[in-house]
N, CA, C and O atoms as a Maestro MAE file, in Angstrom:
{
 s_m_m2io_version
 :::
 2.0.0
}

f_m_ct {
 s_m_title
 :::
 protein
 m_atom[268] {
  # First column is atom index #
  i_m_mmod_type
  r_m_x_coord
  r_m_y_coord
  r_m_z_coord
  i_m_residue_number
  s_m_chain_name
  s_m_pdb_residue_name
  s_m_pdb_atom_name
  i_m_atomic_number
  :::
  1 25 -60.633 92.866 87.608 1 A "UNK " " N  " 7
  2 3 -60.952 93.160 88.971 1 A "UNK " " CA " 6
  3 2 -62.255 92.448 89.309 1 A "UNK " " C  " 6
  4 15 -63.087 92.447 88.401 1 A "UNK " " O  " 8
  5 25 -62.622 91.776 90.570 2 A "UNK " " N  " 7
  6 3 -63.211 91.088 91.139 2 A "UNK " " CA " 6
  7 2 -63.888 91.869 92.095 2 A "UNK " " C  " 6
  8 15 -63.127 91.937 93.061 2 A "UNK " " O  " 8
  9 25 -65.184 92.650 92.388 3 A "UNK " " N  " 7
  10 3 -65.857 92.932 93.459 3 A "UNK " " CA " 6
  11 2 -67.005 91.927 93.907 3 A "UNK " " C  " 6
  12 15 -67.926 91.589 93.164 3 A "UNK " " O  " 8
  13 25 -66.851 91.539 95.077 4 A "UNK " " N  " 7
  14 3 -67.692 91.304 96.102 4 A "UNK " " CA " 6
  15 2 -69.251 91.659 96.706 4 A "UNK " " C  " 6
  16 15 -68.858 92.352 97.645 4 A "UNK " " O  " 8
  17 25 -70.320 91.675 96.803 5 A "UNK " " N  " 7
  18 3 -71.120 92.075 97.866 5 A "UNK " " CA " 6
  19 2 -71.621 91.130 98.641 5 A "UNK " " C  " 6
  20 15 -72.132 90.090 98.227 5 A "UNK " " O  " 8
  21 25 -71.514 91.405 99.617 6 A "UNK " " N  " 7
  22 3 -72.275 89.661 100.678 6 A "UNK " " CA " 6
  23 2 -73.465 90.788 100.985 6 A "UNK " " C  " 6
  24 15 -73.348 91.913 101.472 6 A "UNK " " O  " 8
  25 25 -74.817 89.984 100.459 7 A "UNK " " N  " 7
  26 3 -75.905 90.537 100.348 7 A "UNK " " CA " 6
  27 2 -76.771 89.245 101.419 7 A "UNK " " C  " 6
  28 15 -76.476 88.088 101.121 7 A "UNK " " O  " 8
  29 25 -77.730 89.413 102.538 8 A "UNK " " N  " 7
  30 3 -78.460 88.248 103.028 8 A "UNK " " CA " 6
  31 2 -79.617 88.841 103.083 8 A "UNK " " C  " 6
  32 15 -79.794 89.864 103.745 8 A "UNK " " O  " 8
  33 25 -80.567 88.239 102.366 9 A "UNK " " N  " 7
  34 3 -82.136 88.818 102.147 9 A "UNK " " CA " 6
  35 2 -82.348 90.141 102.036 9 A "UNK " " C  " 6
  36 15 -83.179 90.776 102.685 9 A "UNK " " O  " 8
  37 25 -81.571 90.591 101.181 10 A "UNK " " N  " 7
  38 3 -81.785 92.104 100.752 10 A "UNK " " CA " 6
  39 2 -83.435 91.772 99.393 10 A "UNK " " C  " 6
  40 15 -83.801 90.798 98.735 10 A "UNK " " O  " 8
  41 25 -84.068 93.532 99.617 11 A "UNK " " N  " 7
  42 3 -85.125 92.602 98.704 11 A "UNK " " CA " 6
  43 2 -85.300 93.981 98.332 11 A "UNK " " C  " 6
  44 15 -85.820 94.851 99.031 11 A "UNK " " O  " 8
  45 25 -84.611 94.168 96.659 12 A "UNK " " N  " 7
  46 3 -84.105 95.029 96.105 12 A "UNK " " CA " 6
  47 2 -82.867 94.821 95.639 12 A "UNK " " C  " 6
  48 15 -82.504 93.646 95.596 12 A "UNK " " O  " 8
  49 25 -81.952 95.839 95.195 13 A "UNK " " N  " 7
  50 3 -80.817 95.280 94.452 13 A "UNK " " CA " 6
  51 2 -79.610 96.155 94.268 13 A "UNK " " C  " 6
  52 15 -79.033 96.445 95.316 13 A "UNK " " O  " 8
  53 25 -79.157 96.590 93.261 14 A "UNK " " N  " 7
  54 3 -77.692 97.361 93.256 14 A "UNK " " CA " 6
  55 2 -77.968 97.780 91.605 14 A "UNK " " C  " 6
  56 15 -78.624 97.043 90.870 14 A "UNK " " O  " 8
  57 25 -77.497 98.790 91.243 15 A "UNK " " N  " 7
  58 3 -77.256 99.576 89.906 15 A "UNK " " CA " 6
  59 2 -75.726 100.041 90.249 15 A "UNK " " C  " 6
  60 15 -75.165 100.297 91.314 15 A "UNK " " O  " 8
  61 25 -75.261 100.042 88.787 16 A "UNK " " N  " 7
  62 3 -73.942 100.479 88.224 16 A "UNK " " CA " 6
  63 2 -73.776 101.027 87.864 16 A "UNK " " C  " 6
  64 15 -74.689 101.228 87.063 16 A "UNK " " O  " 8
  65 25 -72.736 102.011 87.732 17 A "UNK " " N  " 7
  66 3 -72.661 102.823 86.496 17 A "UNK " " CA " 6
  67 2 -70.667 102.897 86.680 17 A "UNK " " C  " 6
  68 15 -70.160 102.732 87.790 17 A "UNK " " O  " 8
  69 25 -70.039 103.087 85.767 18 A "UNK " " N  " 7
  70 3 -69.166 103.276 85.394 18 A "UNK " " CA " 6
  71 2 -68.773 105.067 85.405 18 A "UNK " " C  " 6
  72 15 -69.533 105.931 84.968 18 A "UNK " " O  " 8
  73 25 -67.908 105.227 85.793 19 A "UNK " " N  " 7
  74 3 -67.911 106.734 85.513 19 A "UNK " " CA " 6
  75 2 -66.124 107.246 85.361 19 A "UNK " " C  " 6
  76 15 -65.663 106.105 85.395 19 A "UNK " " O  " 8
  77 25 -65.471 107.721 85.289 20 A "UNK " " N  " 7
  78 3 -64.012 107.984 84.338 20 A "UNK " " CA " 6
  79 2 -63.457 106.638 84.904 20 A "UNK " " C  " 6
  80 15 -63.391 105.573 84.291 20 A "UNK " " O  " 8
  81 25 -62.905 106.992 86.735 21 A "UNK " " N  " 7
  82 3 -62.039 106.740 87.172 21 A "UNK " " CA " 6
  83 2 -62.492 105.478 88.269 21 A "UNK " " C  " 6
  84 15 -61.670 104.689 88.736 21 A "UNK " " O  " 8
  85 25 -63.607 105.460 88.504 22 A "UNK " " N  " 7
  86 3 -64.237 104.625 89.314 22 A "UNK " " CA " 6
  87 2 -65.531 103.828 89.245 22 A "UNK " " C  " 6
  88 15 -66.055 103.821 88.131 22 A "UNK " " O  " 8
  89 25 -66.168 103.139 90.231 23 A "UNK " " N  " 7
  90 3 -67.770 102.379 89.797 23 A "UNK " " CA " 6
  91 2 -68.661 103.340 90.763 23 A "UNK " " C  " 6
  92 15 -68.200 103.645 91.863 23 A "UNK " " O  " 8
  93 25 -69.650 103.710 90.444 24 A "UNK " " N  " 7
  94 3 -70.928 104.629 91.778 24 A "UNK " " CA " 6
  95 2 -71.574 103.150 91.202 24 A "UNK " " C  " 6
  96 15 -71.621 102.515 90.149 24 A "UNK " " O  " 8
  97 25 -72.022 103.045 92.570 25 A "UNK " " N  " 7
  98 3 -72.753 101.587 93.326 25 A "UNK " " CA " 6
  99 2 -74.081 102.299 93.754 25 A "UNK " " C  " 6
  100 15 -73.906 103.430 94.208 25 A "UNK " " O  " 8
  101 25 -74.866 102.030 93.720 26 A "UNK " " N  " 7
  102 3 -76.179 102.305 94.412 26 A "UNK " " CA " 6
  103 2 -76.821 101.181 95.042 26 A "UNK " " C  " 6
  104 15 -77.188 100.284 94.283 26 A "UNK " " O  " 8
  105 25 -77.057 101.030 96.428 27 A "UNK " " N  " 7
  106 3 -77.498 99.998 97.187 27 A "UNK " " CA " 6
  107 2 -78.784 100.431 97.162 27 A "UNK " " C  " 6
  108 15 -78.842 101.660 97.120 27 A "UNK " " O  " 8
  109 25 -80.306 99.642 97.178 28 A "UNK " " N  " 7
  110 3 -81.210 100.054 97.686 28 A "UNK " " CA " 6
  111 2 -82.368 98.572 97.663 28 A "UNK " " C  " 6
  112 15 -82.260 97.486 97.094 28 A "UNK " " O  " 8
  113 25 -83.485 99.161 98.583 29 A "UNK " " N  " 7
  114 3 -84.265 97.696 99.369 29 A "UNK " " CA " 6
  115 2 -85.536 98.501 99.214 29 A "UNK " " C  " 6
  116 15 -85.803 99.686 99.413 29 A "UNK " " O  " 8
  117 25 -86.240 97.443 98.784 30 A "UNK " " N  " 7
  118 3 -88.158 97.742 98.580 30 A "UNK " " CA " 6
  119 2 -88.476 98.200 100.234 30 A "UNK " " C  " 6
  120 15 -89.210 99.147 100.516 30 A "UNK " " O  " 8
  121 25 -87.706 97.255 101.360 31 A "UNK " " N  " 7
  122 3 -88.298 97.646 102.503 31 A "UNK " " CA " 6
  123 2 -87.846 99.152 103.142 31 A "UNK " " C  " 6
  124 15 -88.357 99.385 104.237 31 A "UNK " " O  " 8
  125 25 -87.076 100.061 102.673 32 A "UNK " " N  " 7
  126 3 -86.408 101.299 102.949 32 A "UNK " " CA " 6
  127 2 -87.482 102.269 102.247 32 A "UNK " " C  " 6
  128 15 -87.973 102.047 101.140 32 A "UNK " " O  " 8
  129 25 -87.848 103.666 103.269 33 A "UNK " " N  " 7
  130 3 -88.570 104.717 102.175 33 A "UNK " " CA " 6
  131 2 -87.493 105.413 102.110 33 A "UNK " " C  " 6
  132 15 -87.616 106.535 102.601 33 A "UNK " " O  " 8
  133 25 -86.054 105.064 101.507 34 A "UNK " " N  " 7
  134 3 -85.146 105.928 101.333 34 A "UNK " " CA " 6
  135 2 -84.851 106.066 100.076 34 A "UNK " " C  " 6
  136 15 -85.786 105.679 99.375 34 A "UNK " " O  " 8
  137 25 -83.667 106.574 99.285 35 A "UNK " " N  " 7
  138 3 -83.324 106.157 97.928 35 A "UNK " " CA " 6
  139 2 -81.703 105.283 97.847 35 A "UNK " " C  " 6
  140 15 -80.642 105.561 97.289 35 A "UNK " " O  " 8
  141 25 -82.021 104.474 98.446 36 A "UNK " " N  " 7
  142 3 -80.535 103.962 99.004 36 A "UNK " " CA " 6
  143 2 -79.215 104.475 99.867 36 A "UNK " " C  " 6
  144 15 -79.188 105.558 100.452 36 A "UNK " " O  " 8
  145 25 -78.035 103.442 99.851 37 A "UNK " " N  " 7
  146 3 -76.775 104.251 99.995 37 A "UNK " " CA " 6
  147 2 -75.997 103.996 98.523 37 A "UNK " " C  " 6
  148 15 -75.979 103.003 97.796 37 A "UNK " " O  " 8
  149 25 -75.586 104.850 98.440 38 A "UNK " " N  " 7
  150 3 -74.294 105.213 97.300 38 A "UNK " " CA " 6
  151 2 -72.675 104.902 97.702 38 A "UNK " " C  " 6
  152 15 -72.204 105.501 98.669 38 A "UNK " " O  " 8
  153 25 -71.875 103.991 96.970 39 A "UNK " " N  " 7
  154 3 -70.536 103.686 96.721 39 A "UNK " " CA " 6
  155 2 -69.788 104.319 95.670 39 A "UNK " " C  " 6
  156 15 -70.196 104.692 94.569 39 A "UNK " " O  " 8
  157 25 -68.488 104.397 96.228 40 A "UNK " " N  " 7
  158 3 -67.447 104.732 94.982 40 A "UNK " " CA " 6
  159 2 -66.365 103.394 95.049 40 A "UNK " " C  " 6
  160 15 -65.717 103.065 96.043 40 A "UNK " " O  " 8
  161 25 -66.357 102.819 93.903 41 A "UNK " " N  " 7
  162 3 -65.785 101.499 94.578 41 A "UNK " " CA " 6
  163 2 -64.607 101.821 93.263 41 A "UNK " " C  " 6
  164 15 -64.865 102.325 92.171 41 A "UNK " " O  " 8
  165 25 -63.506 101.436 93.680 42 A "UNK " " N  " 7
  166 3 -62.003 101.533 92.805 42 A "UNK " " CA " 6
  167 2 -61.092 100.263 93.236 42 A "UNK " " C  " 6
  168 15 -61.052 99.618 94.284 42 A "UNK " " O  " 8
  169 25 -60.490 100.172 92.212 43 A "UNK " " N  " 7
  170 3 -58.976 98.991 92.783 43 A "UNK " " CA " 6
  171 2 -58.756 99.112 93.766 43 A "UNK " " C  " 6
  172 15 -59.037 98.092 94.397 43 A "UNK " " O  " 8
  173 25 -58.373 99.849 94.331 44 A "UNK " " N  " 7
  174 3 -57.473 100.211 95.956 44 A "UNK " " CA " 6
  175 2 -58.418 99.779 97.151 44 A "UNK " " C  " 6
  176 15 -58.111 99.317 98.249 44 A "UNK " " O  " 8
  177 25 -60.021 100.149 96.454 45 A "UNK " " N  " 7
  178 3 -61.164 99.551 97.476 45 A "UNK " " CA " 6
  179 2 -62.587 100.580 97.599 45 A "UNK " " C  " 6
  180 15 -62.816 101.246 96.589 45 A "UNK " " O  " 8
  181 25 -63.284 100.698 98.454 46 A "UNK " " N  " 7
  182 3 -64.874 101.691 98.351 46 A "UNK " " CA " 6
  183 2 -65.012 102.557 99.629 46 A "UNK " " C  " 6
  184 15 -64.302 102.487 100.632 46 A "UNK " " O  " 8
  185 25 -65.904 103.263 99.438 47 A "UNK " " N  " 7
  186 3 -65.768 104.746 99.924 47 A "UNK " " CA " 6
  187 2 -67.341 104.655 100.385 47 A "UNK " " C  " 6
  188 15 -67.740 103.769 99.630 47 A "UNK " " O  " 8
  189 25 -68.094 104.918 100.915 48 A "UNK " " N  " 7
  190 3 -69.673 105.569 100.736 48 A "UNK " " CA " 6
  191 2 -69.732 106.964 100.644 48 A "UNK " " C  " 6
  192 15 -69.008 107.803 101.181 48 A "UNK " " O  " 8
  193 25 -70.606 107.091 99.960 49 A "UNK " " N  " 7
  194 3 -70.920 108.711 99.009 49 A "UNK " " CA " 6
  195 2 -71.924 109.263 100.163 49 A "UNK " " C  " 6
  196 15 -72.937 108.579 100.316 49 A "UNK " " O  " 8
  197 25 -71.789 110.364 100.965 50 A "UNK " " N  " 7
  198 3 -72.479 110.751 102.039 50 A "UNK " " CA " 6
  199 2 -73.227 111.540 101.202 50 A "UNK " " C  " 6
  200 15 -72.669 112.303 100.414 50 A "UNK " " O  " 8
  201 25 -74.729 111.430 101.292 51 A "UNK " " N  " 7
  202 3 -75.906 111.966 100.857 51 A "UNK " " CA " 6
  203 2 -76.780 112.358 101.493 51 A "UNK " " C  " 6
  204 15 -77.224 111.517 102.274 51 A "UNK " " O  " 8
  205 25 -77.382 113.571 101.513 52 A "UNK " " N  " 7
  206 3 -78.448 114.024 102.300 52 A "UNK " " CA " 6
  207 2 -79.567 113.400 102.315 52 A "UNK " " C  " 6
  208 15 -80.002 113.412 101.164 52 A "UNK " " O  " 8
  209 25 -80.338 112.805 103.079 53 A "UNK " " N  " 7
  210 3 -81.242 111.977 102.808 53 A "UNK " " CA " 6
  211 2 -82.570 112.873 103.175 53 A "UNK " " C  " 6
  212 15 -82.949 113.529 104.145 53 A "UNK " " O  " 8
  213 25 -83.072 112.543 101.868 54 A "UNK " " N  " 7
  214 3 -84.413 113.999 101.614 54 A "UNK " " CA " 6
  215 2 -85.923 112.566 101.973 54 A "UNK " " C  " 6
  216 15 -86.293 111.555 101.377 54 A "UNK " " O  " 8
  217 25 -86.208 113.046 102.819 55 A "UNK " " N  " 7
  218 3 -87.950 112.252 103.295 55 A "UNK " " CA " 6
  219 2 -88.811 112.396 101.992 55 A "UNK " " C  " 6
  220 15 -88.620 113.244 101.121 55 A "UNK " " O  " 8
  221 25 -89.549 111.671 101.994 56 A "UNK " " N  " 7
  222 3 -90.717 111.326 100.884 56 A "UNK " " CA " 6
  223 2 -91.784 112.208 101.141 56 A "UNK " " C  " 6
  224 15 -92.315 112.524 102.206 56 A "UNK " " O  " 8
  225 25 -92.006 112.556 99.965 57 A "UNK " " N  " 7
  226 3 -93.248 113.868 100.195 57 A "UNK " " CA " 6
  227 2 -94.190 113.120 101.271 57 A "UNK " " C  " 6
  228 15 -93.923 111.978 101.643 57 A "UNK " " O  " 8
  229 25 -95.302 113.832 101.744 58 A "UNK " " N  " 7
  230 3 -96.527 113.340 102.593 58 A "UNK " " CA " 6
  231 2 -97.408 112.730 101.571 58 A "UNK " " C  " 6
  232 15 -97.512 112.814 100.347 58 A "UNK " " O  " 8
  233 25 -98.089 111.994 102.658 59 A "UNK " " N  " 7
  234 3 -99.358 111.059 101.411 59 A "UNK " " CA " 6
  235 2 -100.528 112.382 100.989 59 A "UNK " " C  " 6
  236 15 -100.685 113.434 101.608 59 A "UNK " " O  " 8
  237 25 -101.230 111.933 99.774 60 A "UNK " " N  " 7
  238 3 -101.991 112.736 99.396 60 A "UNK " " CA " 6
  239 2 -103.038 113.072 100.716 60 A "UNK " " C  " 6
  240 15 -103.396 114.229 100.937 60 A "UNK " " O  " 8
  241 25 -103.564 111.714 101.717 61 A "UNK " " N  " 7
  242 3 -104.554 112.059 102.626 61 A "UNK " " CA " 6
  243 2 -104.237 113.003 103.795 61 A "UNK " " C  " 6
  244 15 -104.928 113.571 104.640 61 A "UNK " " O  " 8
  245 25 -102.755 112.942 103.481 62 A "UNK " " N  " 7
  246 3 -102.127 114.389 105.153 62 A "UNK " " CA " 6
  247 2 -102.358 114.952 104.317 62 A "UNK " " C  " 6
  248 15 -103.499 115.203 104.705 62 A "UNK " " O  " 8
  249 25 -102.267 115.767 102.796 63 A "UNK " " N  " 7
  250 3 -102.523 116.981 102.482 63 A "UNK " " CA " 6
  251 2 -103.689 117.284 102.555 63 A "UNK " " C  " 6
  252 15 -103.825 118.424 102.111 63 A "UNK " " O  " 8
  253 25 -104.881 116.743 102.980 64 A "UNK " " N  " 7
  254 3 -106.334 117.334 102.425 64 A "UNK " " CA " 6
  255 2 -106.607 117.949 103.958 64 A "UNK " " C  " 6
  256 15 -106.094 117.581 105.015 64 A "UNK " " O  " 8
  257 25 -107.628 119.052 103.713 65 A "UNK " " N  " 7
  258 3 -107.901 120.015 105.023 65 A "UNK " " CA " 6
  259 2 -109.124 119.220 105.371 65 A "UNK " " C  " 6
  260 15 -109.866 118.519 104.683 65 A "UNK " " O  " 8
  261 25 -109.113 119.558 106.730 66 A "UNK " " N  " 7
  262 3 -110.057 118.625 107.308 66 A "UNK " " CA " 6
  263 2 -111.032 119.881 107.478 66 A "UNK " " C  " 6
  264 15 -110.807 121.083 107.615 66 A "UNK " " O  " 8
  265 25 -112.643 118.840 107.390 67 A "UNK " " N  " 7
  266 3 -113.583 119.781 107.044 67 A "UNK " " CA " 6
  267 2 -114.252 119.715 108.520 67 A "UNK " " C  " 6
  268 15 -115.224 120.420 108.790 67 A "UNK " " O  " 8
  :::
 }
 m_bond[267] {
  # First column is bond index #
  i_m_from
  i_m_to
  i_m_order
  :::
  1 1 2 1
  2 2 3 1
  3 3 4 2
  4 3 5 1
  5 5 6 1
  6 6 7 1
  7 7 8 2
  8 7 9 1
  9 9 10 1
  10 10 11 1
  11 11 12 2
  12 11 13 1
  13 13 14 1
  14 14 15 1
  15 15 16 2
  16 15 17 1
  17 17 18 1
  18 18 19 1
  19 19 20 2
  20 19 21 1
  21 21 22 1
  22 22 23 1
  23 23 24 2
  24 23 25 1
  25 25 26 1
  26 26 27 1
  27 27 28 2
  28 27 29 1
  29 29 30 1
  30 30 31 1
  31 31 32 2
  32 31 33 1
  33 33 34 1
  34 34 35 1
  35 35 36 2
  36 35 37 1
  37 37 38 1
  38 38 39 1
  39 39 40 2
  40 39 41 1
  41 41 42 1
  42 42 43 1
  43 43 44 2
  44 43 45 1
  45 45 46 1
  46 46 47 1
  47 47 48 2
  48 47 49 1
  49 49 50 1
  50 50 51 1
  51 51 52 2
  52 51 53 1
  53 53 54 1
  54 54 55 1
  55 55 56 2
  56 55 57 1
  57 57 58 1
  58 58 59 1
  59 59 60 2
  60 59 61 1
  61 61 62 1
  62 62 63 1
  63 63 64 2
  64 63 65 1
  65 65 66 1
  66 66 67 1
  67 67 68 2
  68 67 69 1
  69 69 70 1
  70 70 71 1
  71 71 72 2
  72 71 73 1
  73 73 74 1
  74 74 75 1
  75 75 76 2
  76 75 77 1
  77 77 78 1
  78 78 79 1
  79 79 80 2
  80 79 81 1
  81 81 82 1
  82 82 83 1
  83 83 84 2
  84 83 85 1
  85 85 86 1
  86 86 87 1
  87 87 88 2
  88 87 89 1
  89 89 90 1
  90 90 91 1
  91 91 92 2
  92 91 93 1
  93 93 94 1
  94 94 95 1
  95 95 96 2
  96 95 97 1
  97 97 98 1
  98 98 99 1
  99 99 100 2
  100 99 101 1
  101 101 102 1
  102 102 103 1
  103 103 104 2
  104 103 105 1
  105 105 106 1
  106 106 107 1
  107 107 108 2
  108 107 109 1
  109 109 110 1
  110 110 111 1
  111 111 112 2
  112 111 113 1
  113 113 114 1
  114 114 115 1
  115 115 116 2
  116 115 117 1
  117 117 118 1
  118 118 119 1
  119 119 120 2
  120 119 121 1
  121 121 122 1
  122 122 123 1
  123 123 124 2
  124 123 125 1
  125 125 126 1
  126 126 127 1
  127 127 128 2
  128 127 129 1
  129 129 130 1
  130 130 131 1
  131 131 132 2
  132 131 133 1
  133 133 134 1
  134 134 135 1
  135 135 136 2
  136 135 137 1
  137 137 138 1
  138 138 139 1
  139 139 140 2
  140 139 141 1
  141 141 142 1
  142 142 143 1
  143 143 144 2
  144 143 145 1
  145 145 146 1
  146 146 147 1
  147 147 148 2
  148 147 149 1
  149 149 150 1
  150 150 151 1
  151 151 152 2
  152 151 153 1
  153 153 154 1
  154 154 155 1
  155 155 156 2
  156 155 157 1
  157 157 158 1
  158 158 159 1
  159 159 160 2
  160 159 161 1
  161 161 162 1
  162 162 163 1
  163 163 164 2
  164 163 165 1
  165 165 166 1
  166 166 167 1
  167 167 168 2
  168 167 169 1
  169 169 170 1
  170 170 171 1
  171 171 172 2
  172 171 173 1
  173 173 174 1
  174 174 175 1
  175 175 176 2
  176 175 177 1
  177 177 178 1
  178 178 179 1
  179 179 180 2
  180 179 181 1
  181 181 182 1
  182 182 183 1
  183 183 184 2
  184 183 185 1
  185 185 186 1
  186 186 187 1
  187 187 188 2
  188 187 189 1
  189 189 190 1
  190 190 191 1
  191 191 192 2
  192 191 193 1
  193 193 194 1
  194 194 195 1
  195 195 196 2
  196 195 197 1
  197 197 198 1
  198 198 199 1
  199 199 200 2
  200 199 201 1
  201 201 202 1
  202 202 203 1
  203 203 204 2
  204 203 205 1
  205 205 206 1
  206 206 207 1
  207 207 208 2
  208 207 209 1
  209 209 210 1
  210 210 211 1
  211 211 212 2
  212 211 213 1
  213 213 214 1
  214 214 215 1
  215 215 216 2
  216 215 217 1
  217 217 218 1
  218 218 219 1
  219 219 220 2
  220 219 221 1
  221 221 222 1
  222 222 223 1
  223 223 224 2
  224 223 225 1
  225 225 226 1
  226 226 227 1
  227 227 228 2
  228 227 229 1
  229 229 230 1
  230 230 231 1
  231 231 232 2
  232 231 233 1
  233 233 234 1
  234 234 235 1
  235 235 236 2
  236 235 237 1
  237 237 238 1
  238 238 239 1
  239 239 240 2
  240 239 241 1
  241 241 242 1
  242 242 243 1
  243 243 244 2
  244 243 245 1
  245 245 246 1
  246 246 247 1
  247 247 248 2
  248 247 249 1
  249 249 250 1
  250 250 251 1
  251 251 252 2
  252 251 253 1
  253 253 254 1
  254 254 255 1
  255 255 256 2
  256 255 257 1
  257 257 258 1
  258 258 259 1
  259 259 260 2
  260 259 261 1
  261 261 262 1
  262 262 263 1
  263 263 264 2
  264 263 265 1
  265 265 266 1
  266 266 267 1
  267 267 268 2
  :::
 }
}
């Protein structure tokens, strides 16, 4: 089997993993504060894995109390 990605100046990359029946794809880019999007990619073809997308803690300087 032959998969594809047409990628144009993505800047960041893709992880694999194999899992029983299918591939989980992980898309993700240095320029995103996200943790990517997620694929289920199989013979027949790919799916995206709907994920809650959880925000990045606050910077240490929003936590400090202002004096």
């Amino acid at each position: 089997m032959e998969i594809f990605f047409q990628v144009v100046g993505m800047m960041g990359g893709f992880t694999y993993r194999l899992e029983e029946d299918y591939v989980h794809v992980r898309a993700h880019s240095r320029m995103d504060g996200d943790d990517g999007e997620y694929y289920r990619v199989t013979p027949e073809g790919w799916s995206r894995i709907e994920r809650t997308r959880v925000p990045p803690p606050p910077s240490r300087a929003a936590q400090r109390p202002e004096s």
